[in-house]
VOGU-3710 file (C-alpha; in Angstrom, 3 decimals, decimal comma):
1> xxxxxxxxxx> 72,915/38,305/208,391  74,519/37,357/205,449  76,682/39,769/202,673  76,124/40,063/199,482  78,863/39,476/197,158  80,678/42,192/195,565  79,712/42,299/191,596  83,156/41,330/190,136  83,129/37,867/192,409  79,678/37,219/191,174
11> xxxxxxxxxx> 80,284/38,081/187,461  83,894/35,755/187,908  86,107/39,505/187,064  88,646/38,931/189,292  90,897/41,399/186,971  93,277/43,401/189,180  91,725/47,187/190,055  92,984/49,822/187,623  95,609/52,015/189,441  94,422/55,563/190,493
21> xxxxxxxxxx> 95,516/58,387/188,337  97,704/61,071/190,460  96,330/64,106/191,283  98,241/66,019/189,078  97,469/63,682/185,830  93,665/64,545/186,902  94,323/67,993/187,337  95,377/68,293/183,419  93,108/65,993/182,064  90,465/68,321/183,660
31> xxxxxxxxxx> 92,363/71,341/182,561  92,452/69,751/178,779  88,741/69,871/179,029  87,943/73,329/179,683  88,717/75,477/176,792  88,476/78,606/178,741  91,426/76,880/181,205  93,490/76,372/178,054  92,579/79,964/176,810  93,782/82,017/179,746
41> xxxxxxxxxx> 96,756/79,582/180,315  97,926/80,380/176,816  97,884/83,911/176,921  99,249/83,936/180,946  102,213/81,884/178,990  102,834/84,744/176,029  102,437/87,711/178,800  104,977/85,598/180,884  107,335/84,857/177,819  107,447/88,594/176,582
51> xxxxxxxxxx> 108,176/89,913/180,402  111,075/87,381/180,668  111,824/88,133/176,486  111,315/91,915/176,447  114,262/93,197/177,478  116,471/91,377/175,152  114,033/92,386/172,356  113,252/95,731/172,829  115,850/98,210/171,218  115,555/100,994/174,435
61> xxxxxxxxxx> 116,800/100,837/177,539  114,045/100,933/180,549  116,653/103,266/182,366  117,590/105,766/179,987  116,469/109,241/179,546  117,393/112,283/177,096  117,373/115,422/179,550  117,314/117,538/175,884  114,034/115,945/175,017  112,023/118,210/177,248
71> xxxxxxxxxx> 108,018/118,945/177,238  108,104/118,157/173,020  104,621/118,334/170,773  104,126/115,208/168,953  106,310/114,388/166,082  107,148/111,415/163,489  109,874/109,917/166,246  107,172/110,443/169,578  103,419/109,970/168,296  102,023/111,396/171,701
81> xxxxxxxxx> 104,747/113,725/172,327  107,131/114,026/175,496  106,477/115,041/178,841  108,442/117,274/180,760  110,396/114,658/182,581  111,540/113,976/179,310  109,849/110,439/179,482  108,270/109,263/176,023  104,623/109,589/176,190
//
């Protein structure tokens, strides 16, 4: 039994075969297509930017507590008021 030719012998193509993209060049071009892939890795890169940013923006300090604050109603300085732990509500 004979074989058939392959098409690019039989059309003369004898061009060299393109090389294979690398998984992870096919991973982003797929990623690049789906908009709701480039969506959630957008706001997965601000949530991760403002924990790593946060604590050299933000004016308290995550540690620190005022003891004289006490169980306070709600005023101008704490819109919801104080608990008694004296943690900012």
């Amino acid at each position: 039994m004979q074989t058939e030719p392959d098409k690019q012998t039989r059309q003369g193509n004898l061009d060299p075969p393109r090389r294979r993209a690398s998984l992870w060049r096919d991973a982003w071009r797929r990623l690049r297509r789906n908009r709701m892939a480039l969506a959630g890795l957008a706001i997965f890169a601000v949530l991760g930017s403002a924990c790593v940013l946060g604590p050299w923006l933000s004016p308290y300090s995550y540690s620190g507590t005022d003891l004289g604050y006490g169980a306070q109603a709600p005023s101008a300085r704490h819109w919801f008021g104080t608990d008694t732990l004296a943690g900012m509500c």
